[in-house]
N, C-alpha and C positions, 0 to 999 in steps of 0.2 A: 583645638585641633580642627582639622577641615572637614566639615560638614554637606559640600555640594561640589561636586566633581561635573567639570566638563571633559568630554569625551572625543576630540575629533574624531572621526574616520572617513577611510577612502575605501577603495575596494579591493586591494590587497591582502595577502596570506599576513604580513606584519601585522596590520590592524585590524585583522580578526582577533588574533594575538592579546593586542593592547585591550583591545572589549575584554577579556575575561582575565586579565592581569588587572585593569581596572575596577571591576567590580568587584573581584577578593580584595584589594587595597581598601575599596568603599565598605564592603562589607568588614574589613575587619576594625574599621574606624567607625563605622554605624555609621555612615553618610548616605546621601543620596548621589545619584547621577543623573546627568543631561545628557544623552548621546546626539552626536551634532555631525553635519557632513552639506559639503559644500558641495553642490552641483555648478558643473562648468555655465556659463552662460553663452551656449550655444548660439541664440538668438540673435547676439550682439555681431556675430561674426555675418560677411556678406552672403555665405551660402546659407547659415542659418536664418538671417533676416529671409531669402527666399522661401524655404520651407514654411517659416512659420505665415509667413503671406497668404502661400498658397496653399498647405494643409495644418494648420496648427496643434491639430489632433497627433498628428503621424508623429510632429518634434518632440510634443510635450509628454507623448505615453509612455517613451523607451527613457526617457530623463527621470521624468516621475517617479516613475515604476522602478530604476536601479538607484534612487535614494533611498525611496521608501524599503526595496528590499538589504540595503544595509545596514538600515537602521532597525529593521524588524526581525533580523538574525541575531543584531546586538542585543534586544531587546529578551530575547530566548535565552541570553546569558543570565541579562538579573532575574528574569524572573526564574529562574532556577536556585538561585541564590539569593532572595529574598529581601531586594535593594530596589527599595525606592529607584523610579525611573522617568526620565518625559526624555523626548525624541524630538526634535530641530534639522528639519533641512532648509537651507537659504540657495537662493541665485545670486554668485559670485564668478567674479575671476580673479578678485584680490581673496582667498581664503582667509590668510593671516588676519587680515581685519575682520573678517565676519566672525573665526574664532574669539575676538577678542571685545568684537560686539557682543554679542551675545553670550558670554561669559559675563558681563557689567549687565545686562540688561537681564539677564536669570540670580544675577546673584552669588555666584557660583566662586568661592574661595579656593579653586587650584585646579587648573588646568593639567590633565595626564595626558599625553601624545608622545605618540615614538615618532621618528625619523627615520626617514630615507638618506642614508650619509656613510661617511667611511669612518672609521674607528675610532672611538672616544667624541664625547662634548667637543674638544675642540678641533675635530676633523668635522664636523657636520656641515656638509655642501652647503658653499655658500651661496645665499638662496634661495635656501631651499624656506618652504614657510613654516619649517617648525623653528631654524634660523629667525627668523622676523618673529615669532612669535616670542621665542627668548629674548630679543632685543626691545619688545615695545611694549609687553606686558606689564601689566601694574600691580596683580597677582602672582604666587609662587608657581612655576612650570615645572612638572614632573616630567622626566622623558624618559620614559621607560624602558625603550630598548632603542637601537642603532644598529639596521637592517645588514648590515654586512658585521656585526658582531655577532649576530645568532647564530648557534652550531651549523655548519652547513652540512648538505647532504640531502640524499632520498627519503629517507625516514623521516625527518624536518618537513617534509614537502608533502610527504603521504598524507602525514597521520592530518595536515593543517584541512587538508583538501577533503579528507573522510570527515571529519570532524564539522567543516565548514556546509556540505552536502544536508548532514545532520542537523544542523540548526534551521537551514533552507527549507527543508521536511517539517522540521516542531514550526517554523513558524506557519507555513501554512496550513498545518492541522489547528493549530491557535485559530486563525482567522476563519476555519471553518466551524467552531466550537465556538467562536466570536459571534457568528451570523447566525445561529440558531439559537443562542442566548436570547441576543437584542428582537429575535424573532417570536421568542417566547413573551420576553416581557413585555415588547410592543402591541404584540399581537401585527404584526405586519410578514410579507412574506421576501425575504432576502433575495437579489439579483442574482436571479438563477440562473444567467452568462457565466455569473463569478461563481456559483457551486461547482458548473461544469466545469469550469476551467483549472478548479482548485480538484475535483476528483479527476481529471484529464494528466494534473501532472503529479500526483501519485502514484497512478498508475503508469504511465511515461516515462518519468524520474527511478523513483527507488523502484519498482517493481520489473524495468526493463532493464535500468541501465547500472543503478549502483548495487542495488542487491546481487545480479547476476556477476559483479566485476570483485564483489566481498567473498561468493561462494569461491571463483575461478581462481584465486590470489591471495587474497588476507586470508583466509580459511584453511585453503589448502597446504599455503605453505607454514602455516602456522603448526597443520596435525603432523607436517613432516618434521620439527623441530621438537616437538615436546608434545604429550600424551597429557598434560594435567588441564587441560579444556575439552578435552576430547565429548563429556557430555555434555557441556554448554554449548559446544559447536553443534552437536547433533539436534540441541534445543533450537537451536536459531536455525541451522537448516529446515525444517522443518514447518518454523515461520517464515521463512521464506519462500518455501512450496506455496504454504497457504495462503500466500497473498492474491491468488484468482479467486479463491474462494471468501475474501474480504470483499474484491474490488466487485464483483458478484453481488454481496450484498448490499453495498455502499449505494451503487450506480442502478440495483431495483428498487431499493428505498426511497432515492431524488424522485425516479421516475412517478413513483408510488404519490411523494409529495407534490411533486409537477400538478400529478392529474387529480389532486386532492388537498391541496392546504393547509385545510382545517384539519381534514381524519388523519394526514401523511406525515404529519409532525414526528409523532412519538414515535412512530416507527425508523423514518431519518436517522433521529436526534438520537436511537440507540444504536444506531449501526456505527452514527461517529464515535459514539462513545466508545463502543467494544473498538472501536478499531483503534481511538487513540490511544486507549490505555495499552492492549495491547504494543503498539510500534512508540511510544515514547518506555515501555520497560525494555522493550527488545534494544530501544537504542543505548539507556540506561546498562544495560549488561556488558552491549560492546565498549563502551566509554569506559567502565569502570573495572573492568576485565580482561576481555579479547585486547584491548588496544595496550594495555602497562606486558600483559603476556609477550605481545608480538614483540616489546620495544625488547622486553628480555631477550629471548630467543632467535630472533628472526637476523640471517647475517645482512650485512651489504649488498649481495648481491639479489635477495630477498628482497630488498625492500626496491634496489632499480626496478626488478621487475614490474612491482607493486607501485613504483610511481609512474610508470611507464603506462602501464594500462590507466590510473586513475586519472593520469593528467593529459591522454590524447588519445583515449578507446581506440587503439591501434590494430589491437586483437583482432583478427577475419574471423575468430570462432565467435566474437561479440555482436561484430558486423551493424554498429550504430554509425551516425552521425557524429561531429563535433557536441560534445557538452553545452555551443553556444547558442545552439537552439530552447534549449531547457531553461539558461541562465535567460535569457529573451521569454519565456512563458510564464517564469519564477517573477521576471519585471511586472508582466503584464498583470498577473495575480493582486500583487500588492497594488498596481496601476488603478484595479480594477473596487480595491475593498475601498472601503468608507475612509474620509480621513482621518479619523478619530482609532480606525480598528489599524492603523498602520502606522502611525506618525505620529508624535504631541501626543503620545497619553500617559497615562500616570500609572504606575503598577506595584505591587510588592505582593510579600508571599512567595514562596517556592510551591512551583508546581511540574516541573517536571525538570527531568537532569538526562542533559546532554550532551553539555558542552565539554567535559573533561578537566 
């Protein structure tokens, strides 16, 4: 039976999808997984050769930084599920091939990837490189799903996009639980650019934008449909107030470490603690709870509304920005962590559940 899964992904709702279809397939076969993703080869191109000429930093940190962040959200699935993992991003414009490279060059006995295509195996756009990769592969190819066969609708859209928010959050509380580890054991003091910027979009992220769009929407319209959450709602309201009073602690604890090192450690290093444990059960409760409730209850018209707000904070009582400043902060995060604490590493163990 097959033992080493590779993984492609891009950055779509479909292949968030495939990451955690994939790793129950791995997990229920005891294998491992490679998650892989091919970054365009901007550089190659005549506007990108200028860029990288003249600031090679500016090219390389918004590319970097949105592999490493897809591969570090996929990475939040296995370790939740307790599957061997290592992570591979390449510079490509042939994907198909670097798929298929690196699948012979890791070892790797069966390629899982879904497709972008129309109806059934034998409607899949031709072309397309999950196509090429059926055609030239010398391993078995899983394809898991075929992006216009999945249920359509708002609710399909929601929950991917709540769900995907969620993983963006576990991974960079990982990377922050990551950098005070290797700070303990090193004895050295972590890129406190990158602490800032990792408690910058906590507090930015879920504590401006998705928590407030969970209370105004998922929540509300959830208590108008059915009573039987109605304490777990009040539990996570609740933690959801509290989150000034985390981000409080968090952001005088760094300061605390800033101006002290040696003494500011323990103090830091428990403020992330309380805070992760606490926001990976709370996320833990909506995944495994709030979100099967909603799919019960909640009608059609419930859920437009709910993917309306989620997918373009439309709402003047929210009165945010586009979402693509965050997904651009989320790049820089991972842009910014070690490469070892983002990409190419090895993992197992479950340690937190998020994914759904």
């Amino acid at each position: 039976m097959y033992r080493h899964l590779l993984l492609p992904l891009d950055d779509s709702l479909l292949a968030a999808d495939t990451a955690r279809k994939g790793v129950q397939f791995a997990r229920a076969l005891g294998a491992q997984v490679t998650f892989f993703h091919a970054r365009e080869d901007y550089a190659a191109t005549s506007i990108g050769a200028l860029s990288a000429l003249f600031a090679p930093a500016a090219l390389d940190e918004p590319i970097d930084g949105r592999a490493r962040a897809i591969l570090a959200k996929a990475e939040v699935v296995a370790r939740e599920a307790g599957v061997a993992y290592a992570s591979v991003a390449v510079t490509s414009n042939r994907p198909y091939e670097a798929i298929l490279e690196t699948a012979e060059a890791r070892g790797c006995d069966l390629i899982f990837i879904a497709s972008h295509g129309r109806r059934g195996i034998s409607g899949l756009m031709l072309g397309s490189q999950t196509q090429k990769v059926l055609q030239h592969a010398s391993i078995p190819v899983l394809v898991s799903a075929v992006e216009s066969n999945l249920p359509a609708g708002e609710m399909i859209r929601s929950l991917a996009i709540i769900q995907d928010e969620h993983r963006s959050l576990a991974a960079v509380i990982h990377g922050l639980e990551f950098a005070l580890r290797q700070a303990r054991e090193h004895n050295t003091v972590p890129s406190l650019p990158l602490l800032h910027a990792m408690l910058h979009y906590i507090e930015a992220f879920p504590q401006t934008l998705h928590h407030p769009k969970e209370d105004a929407y998922l929540f509300r319209k959830l208590r108008m449909r059915t009573s039987e959450c109605d304490a777990l709602l009040d539990e996570l309201d609740v933690q959801h107030a509290d989150g000034e009073r985390w981000m409080y602690q968090l952001t005088h604890a760094l300061a605390g470490y800033e101006a002290d090192p040696a003494g500011g450690l323990d103090a830091f290093a428990a403020a992330v603690e309380g805070f992760a444990a606490m926001q990976m059960q709370h996320m833990r409760l909506e995944t495994k709870v709030v979100l099967p409730a909603a799919c019960r209850h909640l009608t059609a018209d419930d859920w437009a509304e709910i993917d309306h707000a989620f997918a373009g904070n439309c709402d003047p009582r929210l009165a945010f920005d586009d979402d693509e400043e965050f997904r651009a902060l989320f790049a820089r995060i991972l842009h910014l962590a070690p490469a070892h604490a983002a990409a190419g590493r090895q993992g197992n163990g479950a340690v937190h559940d998020v994914s759904g």
